[in-house]
N, C-alpha and C positions, 0 to 999 in steps of 0.2 A: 789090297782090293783088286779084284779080277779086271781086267779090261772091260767085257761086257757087263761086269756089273757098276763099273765106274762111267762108262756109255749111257745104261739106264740112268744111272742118278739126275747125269748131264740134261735127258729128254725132261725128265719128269722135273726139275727145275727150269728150262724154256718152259715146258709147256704152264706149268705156275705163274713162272714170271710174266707170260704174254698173256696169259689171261687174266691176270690183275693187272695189268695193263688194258687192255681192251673192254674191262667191265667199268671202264669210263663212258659213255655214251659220249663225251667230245671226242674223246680219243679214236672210238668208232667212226665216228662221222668222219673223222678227219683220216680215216685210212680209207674210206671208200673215195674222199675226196681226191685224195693223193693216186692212189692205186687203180681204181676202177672208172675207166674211163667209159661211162652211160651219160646217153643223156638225162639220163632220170636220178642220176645221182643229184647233181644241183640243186633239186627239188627237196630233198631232206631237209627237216629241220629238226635239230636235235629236241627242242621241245617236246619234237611228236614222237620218238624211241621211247620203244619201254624193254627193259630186259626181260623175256621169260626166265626165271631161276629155277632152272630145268637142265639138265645133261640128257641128251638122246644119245650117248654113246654107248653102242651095244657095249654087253659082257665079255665077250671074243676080243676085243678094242683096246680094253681098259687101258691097259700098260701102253698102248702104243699112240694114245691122243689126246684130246681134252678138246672143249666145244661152246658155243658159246651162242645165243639165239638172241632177236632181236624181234620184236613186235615194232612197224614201225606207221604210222599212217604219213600218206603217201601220196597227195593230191588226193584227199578225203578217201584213200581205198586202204586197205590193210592192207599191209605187205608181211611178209617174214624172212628176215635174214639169217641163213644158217652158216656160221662161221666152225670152219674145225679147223684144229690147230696143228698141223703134222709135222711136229719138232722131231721127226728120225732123220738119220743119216741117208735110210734109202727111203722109197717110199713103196706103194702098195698098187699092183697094176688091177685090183678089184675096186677101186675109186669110184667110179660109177655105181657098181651098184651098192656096194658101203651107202654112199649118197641117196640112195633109192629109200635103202630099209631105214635110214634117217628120218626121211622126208615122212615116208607111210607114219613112223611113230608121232611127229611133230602131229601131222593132221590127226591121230587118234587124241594126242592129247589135247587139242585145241578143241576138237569136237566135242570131248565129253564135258566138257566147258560152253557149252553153246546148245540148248539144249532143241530151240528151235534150227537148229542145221541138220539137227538130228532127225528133222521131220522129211518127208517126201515131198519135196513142194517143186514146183517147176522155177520156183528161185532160187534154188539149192546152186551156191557156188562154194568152192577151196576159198580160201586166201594162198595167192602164189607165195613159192619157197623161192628165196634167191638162194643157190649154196655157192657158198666163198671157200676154196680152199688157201689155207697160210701155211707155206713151206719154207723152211729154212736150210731143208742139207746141201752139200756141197756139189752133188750130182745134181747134171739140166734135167728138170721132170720131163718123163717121156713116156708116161701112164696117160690112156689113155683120156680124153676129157668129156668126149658124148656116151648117152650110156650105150648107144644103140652099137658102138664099135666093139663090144662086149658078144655081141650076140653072134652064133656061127650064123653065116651066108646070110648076112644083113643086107648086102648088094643084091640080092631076091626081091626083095621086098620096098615099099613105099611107104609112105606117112601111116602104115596100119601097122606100125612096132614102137612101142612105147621108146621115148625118148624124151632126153632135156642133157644140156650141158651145163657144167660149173664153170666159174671163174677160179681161175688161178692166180694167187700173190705169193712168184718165187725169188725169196727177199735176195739172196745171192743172184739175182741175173739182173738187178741196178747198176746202173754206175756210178762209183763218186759222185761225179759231174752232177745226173739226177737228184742225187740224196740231199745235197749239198744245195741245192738248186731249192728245195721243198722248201727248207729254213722252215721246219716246223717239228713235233716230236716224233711223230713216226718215223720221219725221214731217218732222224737222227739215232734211233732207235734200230735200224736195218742198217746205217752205215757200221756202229759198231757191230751187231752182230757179224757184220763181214769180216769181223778182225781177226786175223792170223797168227799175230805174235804182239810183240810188248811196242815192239818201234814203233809199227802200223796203229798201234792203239793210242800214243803221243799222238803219232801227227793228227787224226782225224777228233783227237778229243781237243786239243789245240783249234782246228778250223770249228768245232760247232762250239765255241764257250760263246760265243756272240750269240749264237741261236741258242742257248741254252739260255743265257740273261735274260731274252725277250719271252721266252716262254712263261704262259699264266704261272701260277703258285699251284694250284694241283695238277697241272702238267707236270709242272718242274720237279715236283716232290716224286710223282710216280714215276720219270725218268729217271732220278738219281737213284732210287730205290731197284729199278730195272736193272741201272748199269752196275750196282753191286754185284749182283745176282752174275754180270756179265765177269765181273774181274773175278769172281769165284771158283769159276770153271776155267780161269786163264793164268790164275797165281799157285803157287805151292797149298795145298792145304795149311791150317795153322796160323794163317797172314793174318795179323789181328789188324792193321789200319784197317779192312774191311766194314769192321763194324764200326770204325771211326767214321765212316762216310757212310754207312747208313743212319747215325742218329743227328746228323747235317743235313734234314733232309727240307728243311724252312729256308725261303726269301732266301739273302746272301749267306748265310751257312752252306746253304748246297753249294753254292760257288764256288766259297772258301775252302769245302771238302773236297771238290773235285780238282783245284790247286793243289792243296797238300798232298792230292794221293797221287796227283804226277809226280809230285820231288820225292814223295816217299816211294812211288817202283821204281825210281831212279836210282834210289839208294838202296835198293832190296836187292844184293847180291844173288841169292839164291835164283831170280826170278832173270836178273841180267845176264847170268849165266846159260840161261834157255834157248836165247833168243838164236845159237847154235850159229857162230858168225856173221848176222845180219848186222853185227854193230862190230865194228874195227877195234882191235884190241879190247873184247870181250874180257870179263873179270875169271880170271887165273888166279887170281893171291895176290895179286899185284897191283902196289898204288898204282905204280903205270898206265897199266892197262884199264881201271877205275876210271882215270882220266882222260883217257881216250877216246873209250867208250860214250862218257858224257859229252864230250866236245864233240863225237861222229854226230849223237841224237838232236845237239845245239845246233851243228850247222846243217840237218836236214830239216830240222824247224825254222830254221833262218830263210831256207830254200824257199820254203814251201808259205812264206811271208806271213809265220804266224808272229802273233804279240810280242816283244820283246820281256812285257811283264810277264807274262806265259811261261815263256824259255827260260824266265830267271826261277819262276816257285815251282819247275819240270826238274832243271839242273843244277839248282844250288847256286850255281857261276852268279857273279857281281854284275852288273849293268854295263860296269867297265868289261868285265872279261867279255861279253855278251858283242859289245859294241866292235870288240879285237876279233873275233871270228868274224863278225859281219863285213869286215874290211879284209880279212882276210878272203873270205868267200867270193867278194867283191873284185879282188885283185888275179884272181884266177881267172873270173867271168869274163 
């Protein structure tokens, strides 16, 4: 498979994955609660969302997004939330007006649904657009975010040039510390997307199994189903545990899945071998190096004060052995 055609596949499953993700309405709520610091966020209540089941994503677009609309009442006013999902590597410095010709569509299709808006009345109002952009590439966005910065010799002119600005959710520019801090699923959901390689992917799956337990039953389900999707694009093609932990996807079964499929990338050679020396005596052919290996990922789990149950269903290692690195770790400090 070509590089750019193994790129596409990667967007076009983000952008699936977060959008069955976010066609939660909790889940929604809970990213503007999380993310979008208004004061009119608090005021939401998921009661009052309804999804329009609608794409306004131009034809020019297709391949490059996916989008998701929200009807929400809002201290008794209509609002409309337009969420687009920009799972590319780079992004697009035409973001403003992309956003514009969105908007114009949203209000045609609302209006022709409304039949008295359609009339000339001196009560003729919109319902405002809020636009959310959701970015995940590894570059800091640095497109534009009003649209009026779009326009030549905008410094000419004053409030007589069409304008409005988006919100921006650039999941890569959190820190741990924040994500970790949310203890809720989006959170948890943007800290692995940040994940790099296989180690990075332990530890922080390690720190949220706590916030994963507490999470409702179709949060939890849509998370574990998200983070398949997540180890897809980060394992060898072929892995079949994958699909073992999609159909764990109930109450403590997801738990259990997300247990076994630490000890099982543990034990996935092909996959330990990637990780291109972040783990000390990486797998060469060698029991040795096997062993190393899982004692390097045990004592950064140790570090990093996760579960000792954790560590044991991650690396196989006995409670006892678990207990001997932790004094060992201990005797260094």
């Amino acid at each position: 498979m070509k590089l750019d055609d193994r790129e596409e596949k990667i967007h076009q499953r983000h952008d699936t994955s977060y959008r069955f993700l976010l066609s939660s309405k909790k889940l929604f709520v809970e990213l503007l609660r999380s993310f979008v610091h208004k004061g009119w966020v608090q005021d939401i209540d998921e009661s009052n969302v309804q999804e329009i089941p609608h794409s306004f994503v131009l034809q020019d677009f297709k391949r490059q997004e996916a989008d998701l609309v929200y009807r929400v009442s809002l201290n008794g006013q209509e609002v409309v939330f337009y969420l687009l999902l920009e799972m590319q590597s780079s992004f697009d410095y035409r973001m403003p007006y992309r956003l514009l010709l969105y908007q114009a569509e949203i209000w045609r299709y609302l209006l022709n649904d409304d039949k008295q808006a359609l009339d000339n009345r001196k009560t003729f109002r919109l319902p405002p657009i809020v636009p959310i952009v959701l970015y995940n590439g590894k570059k800091r966005w640095s497109a534009a975010r009003q649209f009026r910065k779009l326009l030549n010799h905008e410094q000419m002119f004053g409030p007589e040039l069409l304008d409005f600005e988006y919100l921006l959710i650039d999941v890569a520019r959190y820190t741990e510390e924040e994500l970790l801090s949310l203890s809720n699923t989006i959170g948890s959901v943007f800290l692995l997307d940040q994940t790099e390689d296989q180690v990075q992917l332990l530890e922080r799956l390690g720190k949220l199994m706590h916030t994963i337990q507490q999470m409702p039953e179709d949060s939890q389900q849509k998370f574990t189903t998200w983070m398949s999707n997540v180890l897809k694009q980060q394992l060898p093609e072929g892995t079949t545990y994958i699909e073992e932990l999609v159909k764990n996807v109930k109450g403590g079964a997801a738990i259990m899945g997300l247990e076994q499929t630490l000890k099982k990338i543990i034990k996935e050679e092909r996959y330990v071998a990637k990780t291109e020396g972040k783990i000390e005596g990486k797998i060469e052919g060698k029991e040795e190096g096997k062993i190393e290996g899982k004692e390097e990922v045990a004592r950064r789990m140790i570090d990093l004060g996760v579960d000792a149950s954790v560590i044991v269903a991650a690396t196989g290692f006995s409670p006892d052995k678990i207990d001997q690195l932790r004094e060992k770790s201990d005797g260094v400090k």
